[in-house]
C-alpha positions as CSV (number, residue, x, y, z in Angstrom):
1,X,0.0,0.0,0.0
2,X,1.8,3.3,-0.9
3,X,0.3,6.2,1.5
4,X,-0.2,9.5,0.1
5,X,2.1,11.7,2.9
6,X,1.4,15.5,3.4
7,X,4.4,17.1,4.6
8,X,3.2,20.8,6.6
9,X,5.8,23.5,6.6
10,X,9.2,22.0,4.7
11,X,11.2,24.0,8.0
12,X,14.1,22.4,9.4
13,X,12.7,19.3,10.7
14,X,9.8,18.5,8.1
15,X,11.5,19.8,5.6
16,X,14.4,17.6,6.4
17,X,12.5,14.3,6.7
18,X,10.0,15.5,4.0
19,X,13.2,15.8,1.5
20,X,14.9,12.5,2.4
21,X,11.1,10.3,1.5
22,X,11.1,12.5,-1.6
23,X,14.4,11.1,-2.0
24,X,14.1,7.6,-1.3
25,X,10.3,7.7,-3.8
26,X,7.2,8.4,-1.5
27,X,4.2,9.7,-2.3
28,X,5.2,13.2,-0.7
29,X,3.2,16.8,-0.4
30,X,4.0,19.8,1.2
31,X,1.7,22.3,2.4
32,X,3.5,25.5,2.9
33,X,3.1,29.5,2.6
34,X,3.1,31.3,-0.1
35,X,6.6,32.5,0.5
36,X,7.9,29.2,1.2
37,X,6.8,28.0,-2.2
38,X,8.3,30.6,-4.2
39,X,11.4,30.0,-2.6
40,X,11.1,26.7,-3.6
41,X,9.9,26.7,-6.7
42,X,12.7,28.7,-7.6
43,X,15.7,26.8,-5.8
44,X,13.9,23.6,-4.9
45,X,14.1,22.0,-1.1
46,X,18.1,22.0,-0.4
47,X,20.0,20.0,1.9
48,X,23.3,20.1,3.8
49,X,23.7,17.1,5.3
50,X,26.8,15.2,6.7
51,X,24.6,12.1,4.6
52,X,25.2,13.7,1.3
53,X,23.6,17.0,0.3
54,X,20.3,16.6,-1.5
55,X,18.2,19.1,-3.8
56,X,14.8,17.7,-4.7
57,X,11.6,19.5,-6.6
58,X,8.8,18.7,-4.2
59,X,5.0,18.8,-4.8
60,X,3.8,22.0,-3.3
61,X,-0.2,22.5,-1.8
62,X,-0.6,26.0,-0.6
63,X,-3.2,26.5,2.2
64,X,-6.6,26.5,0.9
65,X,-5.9,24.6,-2.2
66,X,-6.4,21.1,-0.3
67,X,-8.4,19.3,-3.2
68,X,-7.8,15.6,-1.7
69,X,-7.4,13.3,1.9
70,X,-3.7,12.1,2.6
71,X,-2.9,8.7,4.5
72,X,-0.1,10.8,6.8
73,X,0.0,14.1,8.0
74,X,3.6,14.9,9.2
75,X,3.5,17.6,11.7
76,X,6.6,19.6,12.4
77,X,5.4,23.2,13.3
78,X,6.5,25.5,16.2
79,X,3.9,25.1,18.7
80,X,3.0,28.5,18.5
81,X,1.9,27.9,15.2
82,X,-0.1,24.7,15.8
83,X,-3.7,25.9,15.6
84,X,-3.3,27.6,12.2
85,X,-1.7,24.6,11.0
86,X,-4.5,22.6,12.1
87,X,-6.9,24.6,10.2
88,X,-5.3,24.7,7.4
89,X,-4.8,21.0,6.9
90,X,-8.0,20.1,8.3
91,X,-9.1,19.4,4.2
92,X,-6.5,16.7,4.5
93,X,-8.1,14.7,7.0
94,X,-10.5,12.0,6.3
95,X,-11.4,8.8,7.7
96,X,-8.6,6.6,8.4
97,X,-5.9,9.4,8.0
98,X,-2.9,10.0,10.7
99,X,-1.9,12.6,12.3
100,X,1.8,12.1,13.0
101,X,3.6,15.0,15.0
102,X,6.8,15.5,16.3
103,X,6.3,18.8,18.3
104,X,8.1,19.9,21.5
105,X,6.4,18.8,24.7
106,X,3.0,16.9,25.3
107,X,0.1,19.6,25.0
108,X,-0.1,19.4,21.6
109,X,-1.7,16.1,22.1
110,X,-4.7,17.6,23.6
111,X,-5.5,19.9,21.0
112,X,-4.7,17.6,18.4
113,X,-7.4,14.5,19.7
114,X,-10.1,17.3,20.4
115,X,-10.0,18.5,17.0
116,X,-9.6,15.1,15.1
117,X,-10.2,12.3,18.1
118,X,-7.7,10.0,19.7
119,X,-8.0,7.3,16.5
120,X,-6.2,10.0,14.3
121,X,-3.1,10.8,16.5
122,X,-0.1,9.3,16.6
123,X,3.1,10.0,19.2
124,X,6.1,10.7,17.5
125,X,10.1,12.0,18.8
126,X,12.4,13.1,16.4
127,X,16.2,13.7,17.3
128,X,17.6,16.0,14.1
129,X,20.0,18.7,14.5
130,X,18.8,21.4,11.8
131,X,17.9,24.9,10.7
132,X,17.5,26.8,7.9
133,X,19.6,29.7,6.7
134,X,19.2,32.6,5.2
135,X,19.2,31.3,2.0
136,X,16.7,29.0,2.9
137,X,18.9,25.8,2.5
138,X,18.2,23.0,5.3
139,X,21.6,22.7,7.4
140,X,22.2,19.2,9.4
141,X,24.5,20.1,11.8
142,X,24.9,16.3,13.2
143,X,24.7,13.2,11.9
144,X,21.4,12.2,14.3
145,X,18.6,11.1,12.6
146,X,16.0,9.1,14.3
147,X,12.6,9.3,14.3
148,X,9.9,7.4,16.7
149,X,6.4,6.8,16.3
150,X,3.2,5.0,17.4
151,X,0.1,4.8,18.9
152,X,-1.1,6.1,22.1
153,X,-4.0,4.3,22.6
154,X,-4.4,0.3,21.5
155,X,-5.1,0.1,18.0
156,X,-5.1,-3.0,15.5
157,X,-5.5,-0.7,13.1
158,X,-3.4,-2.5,10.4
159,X,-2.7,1.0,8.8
160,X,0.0,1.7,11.4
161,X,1.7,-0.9,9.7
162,X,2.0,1.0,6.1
163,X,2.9,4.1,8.2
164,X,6.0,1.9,9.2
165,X,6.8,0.6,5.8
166,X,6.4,4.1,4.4
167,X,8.6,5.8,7.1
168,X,11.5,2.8,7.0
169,X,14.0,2.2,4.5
170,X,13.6,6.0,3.4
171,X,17.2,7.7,4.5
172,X,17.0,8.1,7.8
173,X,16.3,6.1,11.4
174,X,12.5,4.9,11.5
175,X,11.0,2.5,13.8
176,X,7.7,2.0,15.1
177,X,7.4,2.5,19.3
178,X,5.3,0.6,21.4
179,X,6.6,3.1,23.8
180,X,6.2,6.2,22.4
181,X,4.2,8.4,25.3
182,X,6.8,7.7,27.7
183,X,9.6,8.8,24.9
184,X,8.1,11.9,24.4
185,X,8.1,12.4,27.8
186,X,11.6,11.3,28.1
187,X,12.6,14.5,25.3
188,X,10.8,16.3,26.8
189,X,12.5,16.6,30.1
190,X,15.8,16.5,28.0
191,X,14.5,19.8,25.9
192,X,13.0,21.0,29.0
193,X,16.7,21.2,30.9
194,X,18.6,22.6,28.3
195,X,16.4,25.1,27.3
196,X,16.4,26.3,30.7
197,X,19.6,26.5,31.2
198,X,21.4,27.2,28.3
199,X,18.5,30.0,27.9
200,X,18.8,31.6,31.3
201,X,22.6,31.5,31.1
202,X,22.7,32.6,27.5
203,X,25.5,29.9,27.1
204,X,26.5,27.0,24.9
205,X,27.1,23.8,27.6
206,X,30.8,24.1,27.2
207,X,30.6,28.1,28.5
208,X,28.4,27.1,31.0
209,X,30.0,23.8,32.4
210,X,33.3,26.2,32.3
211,X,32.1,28.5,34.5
212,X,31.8,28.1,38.7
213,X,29.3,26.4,39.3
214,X,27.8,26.0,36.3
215,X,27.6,22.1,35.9
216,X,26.2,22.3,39.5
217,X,23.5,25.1,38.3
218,X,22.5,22.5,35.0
219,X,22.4,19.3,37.2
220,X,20.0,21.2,39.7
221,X,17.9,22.5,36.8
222,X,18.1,18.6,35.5
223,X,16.4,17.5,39.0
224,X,14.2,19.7,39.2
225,X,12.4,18.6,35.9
226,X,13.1,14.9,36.6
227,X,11.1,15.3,39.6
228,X,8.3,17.1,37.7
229,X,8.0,13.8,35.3
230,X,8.1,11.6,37.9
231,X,5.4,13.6,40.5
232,X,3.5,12.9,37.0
233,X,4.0,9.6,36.5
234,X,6.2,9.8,33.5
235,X,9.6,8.5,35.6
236,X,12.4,8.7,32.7
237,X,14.6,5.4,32.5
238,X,17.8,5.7,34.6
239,X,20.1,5.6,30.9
240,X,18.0,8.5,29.8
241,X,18.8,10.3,33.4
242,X,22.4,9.3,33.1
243,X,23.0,10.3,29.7
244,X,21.3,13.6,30.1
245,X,23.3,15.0,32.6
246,X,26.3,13.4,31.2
247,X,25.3,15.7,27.6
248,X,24.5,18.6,30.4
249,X,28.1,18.8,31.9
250,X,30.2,17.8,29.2
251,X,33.9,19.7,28.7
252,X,33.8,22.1,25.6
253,X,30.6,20.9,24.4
254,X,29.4,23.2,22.0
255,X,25.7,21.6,23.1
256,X,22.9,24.8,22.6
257,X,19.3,24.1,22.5
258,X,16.8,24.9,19.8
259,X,15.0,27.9,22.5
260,X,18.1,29.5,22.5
261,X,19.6,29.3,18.5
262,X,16.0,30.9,18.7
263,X,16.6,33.5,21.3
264,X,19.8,34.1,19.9
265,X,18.6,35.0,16.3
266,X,15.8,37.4,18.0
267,X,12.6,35.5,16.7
268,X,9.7,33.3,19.0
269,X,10.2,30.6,21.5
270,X,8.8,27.9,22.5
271,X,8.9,28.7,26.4
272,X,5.1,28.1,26.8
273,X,5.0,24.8,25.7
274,X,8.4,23.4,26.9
275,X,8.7,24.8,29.9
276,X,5.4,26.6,30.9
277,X,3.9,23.6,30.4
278,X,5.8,21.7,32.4
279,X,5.7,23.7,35.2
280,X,2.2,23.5,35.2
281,X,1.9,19.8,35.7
282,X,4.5,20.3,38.7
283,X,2.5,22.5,40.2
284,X,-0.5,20.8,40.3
285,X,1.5,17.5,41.3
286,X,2.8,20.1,44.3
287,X,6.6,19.8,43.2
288,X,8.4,23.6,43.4
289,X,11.1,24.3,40.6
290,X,12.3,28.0,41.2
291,X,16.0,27.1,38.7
292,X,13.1,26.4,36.1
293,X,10.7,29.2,36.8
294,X,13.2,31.4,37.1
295,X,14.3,30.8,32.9
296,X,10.9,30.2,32.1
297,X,10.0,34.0,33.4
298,X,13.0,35.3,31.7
299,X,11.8,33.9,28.3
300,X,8.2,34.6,28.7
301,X,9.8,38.3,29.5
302,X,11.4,38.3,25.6
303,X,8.3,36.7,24.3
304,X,5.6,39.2,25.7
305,X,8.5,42.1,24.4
306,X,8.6,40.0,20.7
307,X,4.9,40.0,20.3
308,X,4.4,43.7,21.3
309,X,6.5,44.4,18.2
């Protein structure tokens, strides 16, 4: 069975996967802006990847202009821009389609089953070190590529099966989860420290681990949003713990976090939904995090200043 796949927004993460199933022959859309498709229409989608650069002319939908249903919907958006992107590939949906997003965080969830019920969502974690440039070009800065996925509720839906064989083989790390709630909970509290503290101390982990104190400061930060997961019910795996604050306190790592490439260039964050969020289920699970709070506030500061214009 050969799933039709819509692709929405060809950024740095959809864009990246989205290229690579062009790539390896999938039945691949992508719903983008206006903008967007000029751009490439005129240079096509470009990648710089240590796996071999790759240019590729990909079908373009522009919002509105949805004439058809798609088997997969790949969701790679900011979370700030998740409920325009639902509207605008709601026309993609039909009976038996999949949502499949790999957004920061948990909430989206939510939103996602109320608007298009629990059948039509999957779980998915991606690990892909990318952005685009000025030029528009996809950069892979590492040679990660994995992505996760599966269902969050039991399903014998034997769809989830083409999903697999459609998302394998296709130039990068696919495999299908049985897992895949607590791995997005296990990112999350991975994004969720290093965003905090490579946000608050406007530092790469190398500068920060360099510093008195610092590795103490990230290990603390670490803690605190362990103990949020695991007030929740969500306890990550010991390796995930260990590995984390290994990645957290390594000498001369050069280890940023997407919130602050973000902060540094001056456009949005994503501080509501990875660490606002967050806090929230602490709080209502009574477990204090002031290290956490304490970035959170200073990014919600930049936010509320970036949205006054």
């Amino acid at each position: 069975m050969s799933l039709k796949i819509l692709i929405v927004g060809a950024g740095a993460v959809g864009g990246y996967f989205g290229a690579r199933l062009v790539e390896a022959g999938r039945d691949v859309s992508f719903l983008v802006r206006p903008n967007r498709a000029e751009s490439l229409k005129k240079d096509g989608l470009r990648i710089l990847s240590p796996h071999g650069d790759l240019t590729v002319r990909p079908r373009i939908v522009l919002p509105g202009e949805i004439s058809r249903s798609y088997d997969l919907i790949f969701l790679s958006v900011k979370s700030y821009a998740l409920e325009a992107a639902m509207t605008d590939f709601t026309p993609a949906m039909a009976n038996g389609s999949f949502v499949l997003p790999v957004l920061n965080g948990v909430r989206h969830i939510d939103l996602l089953n109320g608007r298009f019920g629990e059948d039509s969502v999957l779980g998915g974690v991606c690990y892909v070190v990318t952005e685009l440039d000025r030029e528009g070009r996809i950069l892979q800065g590492a040679k990660i590529q994995d992505l996760a996925y599966g269902a969050l509720i039991p399903t014998a839906n034997e769809k989830l099966g083409a999903v697999d064989g459609a998302l394998r083989g296709a130039g990068f790390d696919a495999r299908l989860s049985e897992k895949i709630q607590q791995e997005m909970w296990e990112k999350w509290v991975q994004l969720a420290s290093l965003g905090a503290v490579t946000c608050l101390l406007r530092g790469n982990i190398g500068d920060i681990e360099a510093a008195p104190g610092g590795a103490n400061l990230s290990l603390a930060i670490l803690n605190e949003c362990v103990s949020i997961l695991r007030a929740c019910g969500h306890s990550p795996g010991e390796e995930v713990v260990a590995r984390t604050r290994s990645a957290m306190t390594a000498v001369g790592s050069q280890s940023t976090s997407s919130m602050y490439r973000d902060l540094a260039k001056g456009a949005k964050v994503e501080v509501d939904s990875i660490l606002g969020d967050l806090l929230e289920r602490g709080r209502a699970a009574g477990v204090a995090a002031p290290l956490t709070e304490a970035a959170f506030i200073s990014l919600r500061i930049y936010q509320d200043r970036i949205n006054r214009g």
